[in-house]
TIDREN-493644 format. One record per residue: residue number from 1; x, y, z of N, C-alpha, C, O in turn. Coordinates in nm, 2 decimals, padded with zeros to 4 digits, m for minus. Atoms other than C-alpha are relative to their C-alpha. Last residue first. Example, Ala and Ser with C-alpha at 12.3 -4.5 7.8 and 13.67 -1.06 7.14 Angstrom:
<recs>
+-----+--------+--------+--------+--------+--------+--------+--------+--------+--------+--------+--------+--------+
! num !     nX !     nY !     nZ !    caX !    caY !    caZ !     cX !     cY !     cZ !     oX !     oY !     oZ !
+-----+--------+--------+--------+--------+--------+--------+--------+--------+--------+--------+--------+--------+
!   2 ! m00.09 ! m00.11 !  00.00 !  01.37 ! m00.11 !  00.71 ! m00.08 !  00.11 !  00.08 ! m00.03 !  00.22 !  00.09 !
!   1 !  00.09 ! m00.12 !  00.00 !  01.23 ! m00.45 !  00.78 !  00.09 !  00.12 !  00.00 !  00.19 !  00.12 !  00.07 !
+-----+--------+--------+--------+--------+--------+--------+--------+--------+--------+--------+--------+--------+
</recs>
This chain:
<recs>
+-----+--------+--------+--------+--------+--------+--------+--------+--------+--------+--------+--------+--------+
! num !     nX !     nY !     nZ !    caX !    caY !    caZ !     cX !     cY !     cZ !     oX !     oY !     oZ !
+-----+--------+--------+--------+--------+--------+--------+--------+--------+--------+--------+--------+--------+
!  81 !  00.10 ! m00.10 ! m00.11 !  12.28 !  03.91 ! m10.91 !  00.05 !  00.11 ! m00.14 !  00.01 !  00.23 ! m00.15 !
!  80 !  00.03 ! m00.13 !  00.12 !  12.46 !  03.70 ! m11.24 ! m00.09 !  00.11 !  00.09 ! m00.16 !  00.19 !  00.03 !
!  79 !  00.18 ! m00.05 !  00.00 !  12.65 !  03.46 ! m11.00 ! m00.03 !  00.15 ! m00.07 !  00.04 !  00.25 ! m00.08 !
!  78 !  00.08 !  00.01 !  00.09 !  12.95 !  03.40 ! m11.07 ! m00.10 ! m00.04 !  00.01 ! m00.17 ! m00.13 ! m00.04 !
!  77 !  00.09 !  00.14 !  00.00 !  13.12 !  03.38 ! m10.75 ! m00.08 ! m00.01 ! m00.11 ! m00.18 ! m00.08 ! m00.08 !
!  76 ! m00.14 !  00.08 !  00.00 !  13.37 !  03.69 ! m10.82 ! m00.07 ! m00.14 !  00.01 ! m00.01 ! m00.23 ! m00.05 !
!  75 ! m00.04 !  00.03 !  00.13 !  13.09 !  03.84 ! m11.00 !  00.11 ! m00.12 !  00.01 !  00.16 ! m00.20 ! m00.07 !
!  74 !  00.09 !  00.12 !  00.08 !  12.85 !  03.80 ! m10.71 !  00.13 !  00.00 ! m00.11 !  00.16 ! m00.12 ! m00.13 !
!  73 ! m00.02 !  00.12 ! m00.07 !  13.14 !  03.94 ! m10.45 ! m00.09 ! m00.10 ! m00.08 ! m00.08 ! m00.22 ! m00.08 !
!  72 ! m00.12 !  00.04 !  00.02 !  13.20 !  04.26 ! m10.66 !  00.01 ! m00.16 !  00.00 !  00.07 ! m00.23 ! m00.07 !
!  71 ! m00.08 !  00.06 !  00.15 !  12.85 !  04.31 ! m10.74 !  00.12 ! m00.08 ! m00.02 !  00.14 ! m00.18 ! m00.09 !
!  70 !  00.11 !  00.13 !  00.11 !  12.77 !  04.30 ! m10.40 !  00.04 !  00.00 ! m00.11 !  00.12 ! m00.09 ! m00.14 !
!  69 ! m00.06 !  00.11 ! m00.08 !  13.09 !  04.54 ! m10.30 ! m00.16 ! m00.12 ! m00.01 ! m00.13 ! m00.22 ! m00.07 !
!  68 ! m00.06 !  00.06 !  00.06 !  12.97 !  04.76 ! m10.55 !  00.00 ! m00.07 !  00.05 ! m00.08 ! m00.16 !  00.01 !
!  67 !  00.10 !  00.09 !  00.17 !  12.61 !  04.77 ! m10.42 !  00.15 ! m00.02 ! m00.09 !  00.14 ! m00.11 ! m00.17 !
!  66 !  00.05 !  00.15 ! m00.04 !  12.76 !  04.85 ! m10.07 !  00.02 ! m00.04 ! m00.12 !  00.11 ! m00.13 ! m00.16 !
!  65 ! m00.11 !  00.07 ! m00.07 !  13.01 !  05.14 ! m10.20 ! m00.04 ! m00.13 !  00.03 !  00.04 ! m00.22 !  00.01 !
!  64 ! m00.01 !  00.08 !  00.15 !  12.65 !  05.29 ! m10.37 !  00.18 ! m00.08 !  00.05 !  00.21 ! m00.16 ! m00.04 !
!  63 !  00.04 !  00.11 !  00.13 !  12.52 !  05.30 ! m10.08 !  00.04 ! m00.08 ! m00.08 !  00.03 ! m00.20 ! m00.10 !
!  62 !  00.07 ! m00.04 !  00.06 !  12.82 !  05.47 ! m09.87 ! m00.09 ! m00.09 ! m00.04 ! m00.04 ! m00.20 ! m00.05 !
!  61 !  00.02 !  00.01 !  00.16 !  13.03 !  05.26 ! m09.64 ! m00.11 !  00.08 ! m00.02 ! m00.19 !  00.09 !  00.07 !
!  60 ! m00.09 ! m00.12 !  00.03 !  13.07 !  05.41 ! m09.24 !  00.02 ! m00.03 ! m00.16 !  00.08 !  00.07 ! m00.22 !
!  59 ! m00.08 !  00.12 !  00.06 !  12.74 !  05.17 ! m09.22 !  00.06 !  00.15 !  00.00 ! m00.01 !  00.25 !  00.00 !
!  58 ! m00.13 ! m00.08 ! m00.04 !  12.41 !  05.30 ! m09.02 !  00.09 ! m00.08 ! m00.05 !  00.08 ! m00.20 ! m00.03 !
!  57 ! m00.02 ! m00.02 ! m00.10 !  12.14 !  05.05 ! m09.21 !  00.10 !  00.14 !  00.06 !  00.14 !  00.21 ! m00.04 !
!  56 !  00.06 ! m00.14 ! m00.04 !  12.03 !  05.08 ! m09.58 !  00.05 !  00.06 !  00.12 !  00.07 !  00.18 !  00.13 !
!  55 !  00.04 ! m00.09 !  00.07 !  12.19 !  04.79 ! m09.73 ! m00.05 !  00.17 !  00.03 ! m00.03 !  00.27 ! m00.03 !
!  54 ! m00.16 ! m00.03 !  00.10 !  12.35 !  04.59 ! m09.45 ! m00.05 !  00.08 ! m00.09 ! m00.01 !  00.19 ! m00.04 !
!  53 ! m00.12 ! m00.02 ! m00.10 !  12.01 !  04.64 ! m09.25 !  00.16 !  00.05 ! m00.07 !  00.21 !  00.16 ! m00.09 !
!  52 !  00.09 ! m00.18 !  00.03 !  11.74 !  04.62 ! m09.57 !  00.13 !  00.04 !  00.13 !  00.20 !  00.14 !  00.09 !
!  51 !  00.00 ! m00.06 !  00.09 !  11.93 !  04.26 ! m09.57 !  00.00 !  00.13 ! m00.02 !  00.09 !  00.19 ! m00.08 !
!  50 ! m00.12 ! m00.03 ! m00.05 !  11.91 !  04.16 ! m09.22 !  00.04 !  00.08 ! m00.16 !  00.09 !  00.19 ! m00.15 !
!  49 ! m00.05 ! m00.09 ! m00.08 !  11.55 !  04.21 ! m09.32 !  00.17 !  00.04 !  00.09 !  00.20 !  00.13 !  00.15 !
!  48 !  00.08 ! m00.11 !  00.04 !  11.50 !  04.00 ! m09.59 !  00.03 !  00.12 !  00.10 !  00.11 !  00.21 !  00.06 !
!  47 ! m00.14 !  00.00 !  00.07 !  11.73 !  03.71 ! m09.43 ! m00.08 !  00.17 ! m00.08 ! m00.02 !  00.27 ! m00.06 !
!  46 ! m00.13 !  00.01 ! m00.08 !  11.46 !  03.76 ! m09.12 !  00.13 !  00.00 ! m00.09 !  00.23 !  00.04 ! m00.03 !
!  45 !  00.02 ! m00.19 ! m00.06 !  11.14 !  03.79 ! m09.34 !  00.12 !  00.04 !  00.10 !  00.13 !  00.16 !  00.13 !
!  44 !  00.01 ! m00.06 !  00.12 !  11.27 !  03.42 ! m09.54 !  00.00 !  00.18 !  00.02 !  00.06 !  00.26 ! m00.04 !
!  43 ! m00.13 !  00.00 !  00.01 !  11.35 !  03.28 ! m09.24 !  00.04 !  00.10 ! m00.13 !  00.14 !  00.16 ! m00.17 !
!  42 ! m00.03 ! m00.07 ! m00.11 !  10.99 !  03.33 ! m09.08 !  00.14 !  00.01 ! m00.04 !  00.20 !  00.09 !  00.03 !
!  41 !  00.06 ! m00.13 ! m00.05 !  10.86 !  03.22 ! m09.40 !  00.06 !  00.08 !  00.09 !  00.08 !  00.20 !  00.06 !
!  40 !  00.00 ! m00.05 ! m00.14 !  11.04 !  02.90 ! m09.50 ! m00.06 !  00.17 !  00.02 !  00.02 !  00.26 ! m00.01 !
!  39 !  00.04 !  00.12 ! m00.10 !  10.95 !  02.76 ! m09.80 !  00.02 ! m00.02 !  00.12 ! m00.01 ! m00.12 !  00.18 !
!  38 !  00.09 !  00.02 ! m00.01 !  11.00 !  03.10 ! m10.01 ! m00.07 ! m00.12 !  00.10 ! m00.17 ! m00.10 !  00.16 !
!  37 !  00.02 !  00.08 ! m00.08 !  11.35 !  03.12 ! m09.96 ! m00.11 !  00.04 !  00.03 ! m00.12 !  00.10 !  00.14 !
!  36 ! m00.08 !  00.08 ! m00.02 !  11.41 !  03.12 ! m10.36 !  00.03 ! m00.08 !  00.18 !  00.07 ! m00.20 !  00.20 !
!  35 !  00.08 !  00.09 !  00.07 !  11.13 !  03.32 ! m10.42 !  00.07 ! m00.13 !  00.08 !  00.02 ! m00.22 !  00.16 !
!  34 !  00.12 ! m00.02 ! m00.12 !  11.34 !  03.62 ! m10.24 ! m00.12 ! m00.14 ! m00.01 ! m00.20 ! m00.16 !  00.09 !
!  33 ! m00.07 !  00.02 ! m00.12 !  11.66 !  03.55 ! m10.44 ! m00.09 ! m00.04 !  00.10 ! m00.08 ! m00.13 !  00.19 !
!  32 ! m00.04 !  00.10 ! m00.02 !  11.45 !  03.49 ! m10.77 !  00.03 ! m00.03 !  00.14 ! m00.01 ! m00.13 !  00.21 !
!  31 ! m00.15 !  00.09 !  00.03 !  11.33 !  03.85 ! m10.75 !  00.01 ! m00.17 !  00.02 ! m00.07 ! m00.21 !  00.11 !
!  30 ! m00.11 !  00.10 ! m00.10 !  10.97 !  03.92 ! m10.69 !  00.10 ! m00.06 ! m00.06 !  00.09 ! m00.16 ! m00.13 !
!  29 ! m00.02 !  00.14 ! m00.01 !  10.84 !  04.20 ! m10.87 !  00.07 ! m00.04 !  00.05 !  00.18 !  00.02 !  00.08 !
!  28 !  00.09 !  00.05 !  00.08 !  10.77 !  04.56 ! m10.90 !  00.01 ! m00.10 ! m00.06 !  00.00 ! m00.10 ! m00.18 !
!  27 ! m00.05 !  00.05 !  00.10 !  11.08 !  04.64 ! m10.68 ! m00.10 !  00.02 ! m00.16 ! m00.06 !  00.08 ! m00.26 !
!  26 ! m00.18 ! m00.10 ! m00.09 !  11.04 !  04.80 ! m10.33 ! m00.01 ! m00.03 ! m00.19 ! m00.03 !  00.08 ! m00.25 !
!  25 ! m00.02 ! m00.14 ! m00.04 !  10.62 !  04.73 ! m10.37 !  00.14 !  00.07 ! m00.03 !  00.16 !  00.19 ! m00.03 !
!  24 !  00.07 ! m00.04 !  00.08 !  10.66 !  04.39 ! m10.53 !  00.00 !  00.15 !  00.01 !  00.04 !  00.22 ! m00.08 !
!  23 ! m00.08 !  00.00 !  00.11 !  10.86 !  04.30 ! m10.28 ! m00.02 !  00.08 ! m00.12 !  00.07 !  00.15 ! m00.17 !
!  22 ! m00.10 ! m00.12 ! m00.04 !  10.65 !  04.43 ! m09.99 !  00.12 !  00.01 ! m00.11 !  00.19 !  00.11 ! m00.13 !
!  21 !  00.05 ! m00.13 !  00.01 !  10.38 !  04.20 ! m10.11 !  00.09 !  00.12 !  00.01 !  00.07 !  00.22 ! m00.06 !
!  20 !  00.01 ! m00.01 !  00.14 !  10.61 !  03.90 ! m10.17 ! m00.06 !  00.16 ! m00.01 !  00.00 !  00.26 ! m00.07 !
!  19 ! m00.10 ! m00.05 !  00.05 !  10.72 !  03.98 ! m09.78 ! m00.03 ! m00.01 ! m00.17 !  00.01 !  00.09 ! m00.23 !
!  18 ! m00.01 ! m00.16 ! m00.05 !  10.34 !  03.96 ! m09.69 !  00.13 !  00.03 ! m00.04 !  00.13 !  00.14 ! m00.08 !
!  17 !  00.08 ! m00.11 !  00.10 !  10.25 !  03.66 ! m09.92 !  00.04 !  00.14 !  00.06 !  00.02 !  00.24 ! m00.01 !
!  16 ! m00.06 ! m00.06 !  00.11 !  10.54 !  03.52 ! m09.76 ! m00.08 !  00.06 ! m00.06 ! m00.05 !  00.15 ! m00.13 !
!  15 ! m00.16 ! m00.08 !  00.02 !  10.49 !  03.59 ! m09.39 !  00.04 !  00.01 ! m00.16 !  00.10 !  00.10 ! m00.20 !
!  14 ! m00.11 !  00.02 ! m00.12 !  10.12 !  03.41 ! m09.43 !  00.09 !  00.15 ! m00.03 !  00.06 !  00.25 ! m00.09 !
!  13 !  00.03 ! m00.04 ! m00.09 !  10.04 !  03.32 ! m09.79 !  00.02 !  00.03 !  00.15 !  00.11 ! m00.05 !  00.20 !
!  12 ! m00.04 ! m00.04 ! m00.08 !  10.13 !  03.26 ! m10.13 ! m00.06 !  00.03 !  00.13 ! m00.14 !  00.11 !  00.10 !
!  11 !  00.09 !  00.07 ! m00.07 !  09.94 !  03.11 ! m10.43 !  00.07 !  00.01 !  00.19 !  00.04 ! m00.08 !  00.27 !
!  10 !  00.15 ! m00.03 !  00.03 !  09.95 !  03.37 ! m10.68 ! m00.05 ! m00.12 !  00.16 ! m00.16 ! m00.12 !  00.23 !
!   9 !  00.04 ! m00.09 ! m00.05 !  10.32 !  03.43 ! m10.59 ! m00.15 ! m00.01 !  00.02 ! m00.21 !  00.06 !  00.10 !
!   8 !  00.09 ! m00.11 !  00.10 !  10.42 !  03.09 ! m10.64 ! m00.07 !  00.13 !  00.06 ! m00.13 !  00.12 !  00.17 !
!   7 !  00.15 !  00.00 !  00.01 !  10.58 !  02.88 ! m10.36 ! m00.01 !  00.16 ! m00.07 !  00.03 !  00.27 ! m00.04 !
!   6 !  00.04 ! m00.16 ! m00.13 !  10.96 !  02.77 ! m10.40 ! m00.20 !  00.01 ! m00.02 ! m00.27 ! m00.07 ! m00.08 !
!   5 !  00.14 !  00.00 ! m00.04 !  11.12 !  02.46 ! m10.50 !  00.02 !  00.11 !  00.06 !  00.10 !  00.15 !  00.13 !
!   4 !  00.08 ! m00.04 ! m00.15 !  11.49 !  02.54 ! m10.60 ! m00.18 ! m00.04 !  00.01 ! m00.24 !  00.01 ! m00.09 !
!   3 !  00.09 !  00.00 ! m00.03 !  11.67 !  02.43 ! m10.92 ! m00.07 !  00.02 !  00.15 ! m00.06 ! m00.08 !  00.22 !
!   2 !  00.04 !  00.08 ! m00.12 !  12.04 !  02.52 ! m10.95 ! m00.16 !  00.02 ! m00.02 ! m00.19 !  00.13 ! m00.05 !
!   1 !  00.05 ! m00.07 ! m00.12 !  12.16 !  02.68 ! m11.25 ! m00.08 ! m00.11 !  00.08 ! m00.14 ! m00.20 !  00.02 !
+-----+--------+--------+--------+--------+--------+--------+--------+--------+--------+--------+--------+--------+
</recs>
């Protein structure tokens, strides 16, 4: 697995203490994914929210139709999402 620098929850602030915050909220902890573009802020609440979009947005796909089609596309890339 790939190593990433990222910034620690404890020591966060700005846009990511406020997306960690909201993480924590949706989840009850911060995923790797979201850690992962910790060293940009404004890019980090912007991939975060195109996200909540494809996922939750108006889509003629169901939910759970998304969440396969993620699984589908991590497994085929092996990635363990």
């Amino acid at each position: 697995m790939a190593w990433i620098k990222t910034v620690p929850v404890a020591e966060a602030t700005g846009i990511v203490r406020a997306e960690y915050v909201a993480a924590i909220a949706r989840a009850g902890h911060v995923w790797q994914i979201i850690k992962a573009k910790s060293l940009n802020g404004p890019a980090m609440k912007q991939s975060t929210a195109l996200y909540g979009t494809l996922m939750h947005g108006a889509s003629p796909l169901t939910r759970v139709q998304r969440e396969m089609l993620a699984v589908v596309v991590s497994k085929t890339n092996h990635c363990h999402y």
